[in-house]
C-alpha positions as CSV (number, residue, x, y, z in Angstrom):
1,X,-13.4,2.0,10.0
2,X,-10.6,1.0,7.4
3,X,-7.8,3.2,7.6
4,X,-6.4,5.5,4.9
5,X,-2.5,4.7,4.4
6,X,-1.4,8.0,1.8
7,X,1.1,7.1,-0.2
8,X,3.2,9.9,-0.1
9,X,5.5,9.1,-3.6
10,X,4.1,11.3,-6.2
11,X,5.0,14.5,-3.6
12,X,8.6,13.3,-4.2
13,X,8.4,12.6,-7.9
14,X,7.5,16.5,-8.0
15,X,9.9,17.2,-5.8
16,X,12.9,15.3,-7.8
17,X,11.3,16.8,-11.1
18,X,13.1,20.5,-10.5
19,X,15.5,19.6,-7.3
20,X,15.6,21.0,-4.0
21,X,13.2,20.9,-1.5
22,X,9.8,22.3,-2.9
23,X,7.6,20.5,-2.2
24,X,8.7,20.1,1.1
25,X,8.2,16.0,2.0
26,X,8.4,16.6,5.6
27,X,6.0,19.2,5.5
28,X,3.6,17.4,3.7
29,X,3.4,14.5,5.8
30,X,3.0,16.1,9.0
31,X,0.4,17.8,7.5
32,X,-1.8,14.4,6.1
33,X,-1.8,13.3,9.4
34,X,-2.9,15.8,11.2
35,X,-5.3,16.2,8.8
36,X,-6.7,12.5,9.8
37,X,-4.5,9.9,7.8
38,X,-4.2,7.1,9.5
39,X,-1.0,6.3,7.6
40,X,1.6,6.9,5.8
41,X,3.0,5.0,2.7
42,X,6.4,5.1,0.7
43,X,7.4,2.8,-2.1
44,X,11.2,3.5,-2.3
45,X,12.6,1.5,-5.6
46,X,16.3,1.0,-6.7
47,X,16.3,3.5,-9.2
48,X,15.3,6.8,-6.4
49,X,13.0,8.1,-8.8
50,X,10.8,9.1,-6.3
51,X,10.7,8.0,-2.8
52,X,14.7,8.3,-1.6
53,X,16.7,5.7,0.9
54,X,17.1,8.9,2.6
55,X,13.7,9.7,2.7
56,X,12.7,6.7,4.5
57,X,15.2,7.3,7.6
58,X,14.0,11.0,7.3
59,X,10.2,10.0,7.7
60,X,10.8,8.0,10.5
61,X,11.3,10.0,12.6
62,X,8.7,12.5,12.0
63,X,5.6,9.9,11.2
64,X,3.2,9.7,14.5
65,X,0.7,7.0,12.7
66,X,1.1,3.7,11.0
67,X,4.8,3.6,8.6
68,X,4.0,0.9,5.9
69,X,7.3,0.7,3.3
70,X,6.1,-1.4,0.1
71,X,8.9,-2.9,-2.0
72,X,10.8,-6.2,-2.9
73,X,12.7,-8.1,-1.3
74,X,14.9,-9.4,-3.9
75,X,16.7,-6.1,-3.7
76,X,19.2,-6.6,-0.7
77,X,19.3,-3.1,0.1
78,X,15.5,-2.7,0.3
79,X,15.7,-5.4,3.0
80,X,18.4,-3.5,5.1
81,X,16.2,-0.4,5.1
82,X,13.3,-2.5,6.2
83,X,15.5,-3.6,9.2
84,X,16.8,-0.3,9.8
85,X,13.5,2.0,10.1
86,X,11.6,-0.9,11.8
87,X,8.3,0.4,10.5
88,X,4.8,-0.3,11.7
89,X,4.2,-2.6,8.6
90,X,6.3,-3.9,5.5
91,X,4.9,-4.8,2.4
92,X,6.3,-7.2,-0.5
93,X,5.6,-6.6,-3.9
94,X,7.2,-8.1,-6.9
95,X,8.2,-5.5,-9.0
96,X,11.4,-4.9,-11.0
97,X,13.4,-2.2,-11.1
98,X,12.0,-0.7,-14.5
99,X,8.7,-1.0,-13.6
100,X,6.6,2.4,-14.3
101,X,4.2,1.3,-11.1
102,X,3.5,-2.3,-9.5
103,X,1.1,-4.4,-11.5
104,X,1.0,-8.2,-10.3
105,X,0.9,-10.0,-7.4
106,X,2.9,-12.4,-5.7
107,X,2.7,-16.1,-7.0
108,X,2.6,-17.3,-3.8
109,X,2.5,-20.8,-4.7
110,X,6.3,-21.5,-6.8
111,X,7.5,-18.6,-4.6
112,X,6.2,-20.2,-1.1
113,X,9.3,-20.5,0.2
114,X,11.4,-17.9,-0.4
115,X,8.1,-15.7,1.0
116,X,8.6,-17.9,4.4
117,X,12.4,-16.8,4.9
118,X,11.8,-12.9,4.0
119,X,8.6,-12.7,6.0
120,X,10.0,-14.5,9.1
121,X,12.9,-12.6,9.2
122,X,10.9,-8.7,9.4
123,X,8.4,-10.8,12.1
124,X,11.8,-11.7,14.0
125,X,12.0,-7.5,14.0
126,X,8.5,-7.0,15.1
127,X,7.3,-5.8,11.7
128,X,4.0,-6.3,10.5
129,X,4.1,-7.9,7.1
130,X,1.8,-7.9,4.3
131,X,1.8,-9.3,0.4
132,X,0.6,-7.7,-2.8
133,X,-1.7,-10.3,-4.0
134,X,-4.3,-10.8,-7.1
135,X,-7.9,-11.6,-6.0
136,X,-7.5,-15.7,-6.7
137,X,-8.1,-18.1,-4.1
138,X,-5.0,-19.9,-5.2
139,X,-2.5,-17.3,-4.0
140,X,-4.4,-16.2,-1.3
141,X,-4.3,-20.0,-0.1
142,X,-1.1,-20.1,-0.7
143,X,-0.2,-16.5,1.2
144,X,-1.4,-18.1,4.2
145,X,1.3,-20.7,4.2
146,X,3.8,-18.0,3.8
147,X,3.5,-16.9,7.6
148,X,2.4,-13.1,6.5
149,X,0.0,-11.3,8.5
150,X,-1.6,-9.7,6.0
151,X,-2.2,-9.5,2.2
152,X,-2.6,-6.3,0.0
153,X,-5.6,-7.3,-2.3
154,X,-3.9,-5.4,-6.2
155,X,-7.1,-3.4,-7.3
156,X,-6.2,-2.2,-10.6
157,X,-8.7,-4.8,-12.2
158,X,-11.1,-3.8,-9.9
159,X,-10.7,-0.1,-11.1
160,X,-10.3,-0.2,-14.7
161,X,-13.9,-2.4,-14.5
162,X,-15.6,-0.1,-12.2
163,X,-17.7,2.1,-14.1
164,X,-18.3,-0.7,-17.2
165,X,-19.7,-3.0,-14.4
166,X,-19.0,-2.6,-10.6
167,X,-20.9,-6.1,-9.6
168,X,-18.1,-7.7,-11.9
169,X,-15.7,-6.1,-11.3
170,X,-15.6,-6.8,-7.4
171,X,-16.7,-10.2,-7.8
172,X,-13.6,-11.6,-7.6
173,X,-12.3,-9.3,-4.6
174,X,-15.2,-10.6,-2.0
175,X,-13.8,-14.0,-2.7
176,X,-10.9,-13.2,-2.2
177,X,-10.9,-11.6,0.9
178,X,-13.4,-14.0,2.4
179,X,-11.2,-16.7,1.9
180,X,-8.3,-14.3,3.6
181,X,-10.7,-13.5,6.4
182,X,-11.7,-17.7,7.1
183,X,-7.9,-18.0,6.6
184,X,-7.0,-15.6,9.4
185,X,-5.4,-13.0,7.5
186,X,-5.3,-9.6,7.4
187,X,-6.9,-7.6,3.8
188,X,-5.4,-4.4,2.7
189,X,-5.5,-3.1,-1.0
190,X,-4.2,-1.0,-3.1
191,X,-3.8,0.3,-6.8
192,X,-6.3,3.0,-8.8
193,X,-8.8,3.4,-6.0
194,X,-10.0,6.7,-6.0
195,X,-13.1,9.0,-4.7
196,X,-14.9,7.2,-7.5
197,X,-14.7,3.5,-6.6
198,X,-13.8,3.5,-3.4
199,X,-16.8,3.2,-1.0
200,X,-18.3,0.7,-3.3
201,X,-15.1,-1.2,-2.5
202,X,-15.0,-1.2,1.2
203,X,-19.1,-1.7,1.6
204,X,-18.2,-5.1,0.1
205,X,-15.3,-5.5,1.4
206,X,-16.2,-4.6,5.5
207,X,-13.4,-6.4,7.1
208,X,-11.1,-4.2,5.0
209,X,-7.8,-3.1,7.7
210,X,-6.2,-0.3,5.3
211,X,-6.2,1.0,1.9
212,X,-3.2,2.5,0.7
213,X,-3.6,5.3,-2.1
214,X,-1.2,7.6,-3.7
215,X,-1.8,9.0,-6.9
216,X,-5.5,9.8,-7.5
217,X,-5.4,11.2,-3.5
218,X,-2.1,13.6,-4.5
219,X,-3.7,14.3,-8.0
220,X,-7.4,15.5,-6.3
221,X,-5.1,17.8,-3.7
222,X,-4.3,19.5,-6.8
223,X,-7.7,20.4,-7.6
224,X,-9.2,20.6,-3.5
225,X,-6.4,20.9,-1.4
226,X,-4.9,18.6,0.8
227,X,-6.7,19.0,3.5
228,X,-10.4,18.6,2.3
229,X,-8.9,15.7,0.1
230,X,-8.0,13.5,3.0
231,X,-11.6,14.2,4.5
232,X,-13.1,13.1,1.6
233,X,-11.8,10.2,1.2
234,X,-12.3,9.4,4.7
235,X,-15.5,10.2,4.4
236,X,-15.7,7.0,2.2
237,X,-14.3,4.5,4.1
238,X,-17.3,5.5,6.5
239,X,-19.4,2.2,6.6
């Protein structure tokens, strides 16, 4: 079964809206994993807008599951976090700091390697890493001469394509991660999955380790509780 990773961001950005500590982060997170989360997610950026440093060093040492921190590397304190917390997974996306939400992948090709020296200095730590990727067999081919042990496949493509044309839109995802798979690599993704599109996703996609999902999973809690909303998107990573 693919494990759900919740990304636990937009309970902060509510959070930081008024101040304080409502709604409790903590809480929350406890609370996703015991009700079957596999994971937990945090996208710290420079700015704090959502996700705090603090947060991060907090978290660790209440998270029982899998600890995946995305962000990039460029940002030298992001990479002293990273080495700090030790958490169960890392993975690099390249965002910038005024970026409303991540929405590219890696060029894993020019940016070979700088990708080696990052990525073998979180393995040195024990850290599992992972890249933020588009689905093209170019910069999959070239993730797997970065050293990473996994890549993040970016699904907002994928999404936005879904309901137009779902054969389409997925077509270039299976490639993608079949090429990852024959290239011994790990496949998570990420971005806009939802209760909507996301079985379709992983019953092509079978190898699929983790999703990660944050928005539309905080936005449905809203509307079914947190609770029933983890089980049902469980329920569709259920081959």
């Amino acid at each position: 079964m693919t494990k759900l990773s919740v990304n636990v961001n937009k309970i902060a950005t509510l959070r930081n809206a008024r101040g304080g500590n409502i709604p409790n982060l903590i809480e929350h997170v406890i609370n996703i994993e015991k009700f079957g989360a596999q994971g937990i997610t945090v996208h710290p950026r420079p700015d704090e807008r959502h996700i705090t440093y603090q947060d991060v060093y907090d978290l660790k040492k209440v998270i029982t599951t899998e600890f995946n921190i995305e962000g990039n590397p460029k940002v030298e304190k992001f990479v002293k976090l990273v080495l700090d917390v030790k958490p169960t997974q890392v993975t690099l996306v390249p965002d910038n700091e005024n970026q409303l939400t991540s929405d590219h992948g890696w060029d894993t090709i020019a940016e070979k390697e700088y990708l080696q020296s990052v990525i073998a200095q979180f393995k040195e730590h024990g850290i599992r890493t992972s890249i933020f990727v588009d689905p093209d067999i170019r910069m999959v081919e070239g993730a797997a001469q970065t050293g990473t042990d996994r890549i993040e496949l970016y699904t907002e493509s994928y999404a936005k394509n879904f309901i137009s044309d779902k054969e389409l839109a997925i077509k270039s995802f299976v490639e993608a991660a079949k090429k990852a798979k024959a290239l011994g690599l790990g496949i998570n993704a990420g971005h806009d999955l939802n209760l909507e599109n996301l079985a379709y996703f992983q019953q092509n996609i079978p190898y699929l380790k983790e999703v990660s999902i944050g928005h539309a999973l905080i936005s449905d809690a809203l509307t079914y509780g947190m609770h029933k909303t983890v089980q049902l998107y469980l329920e569709q990573l259920k081959n």
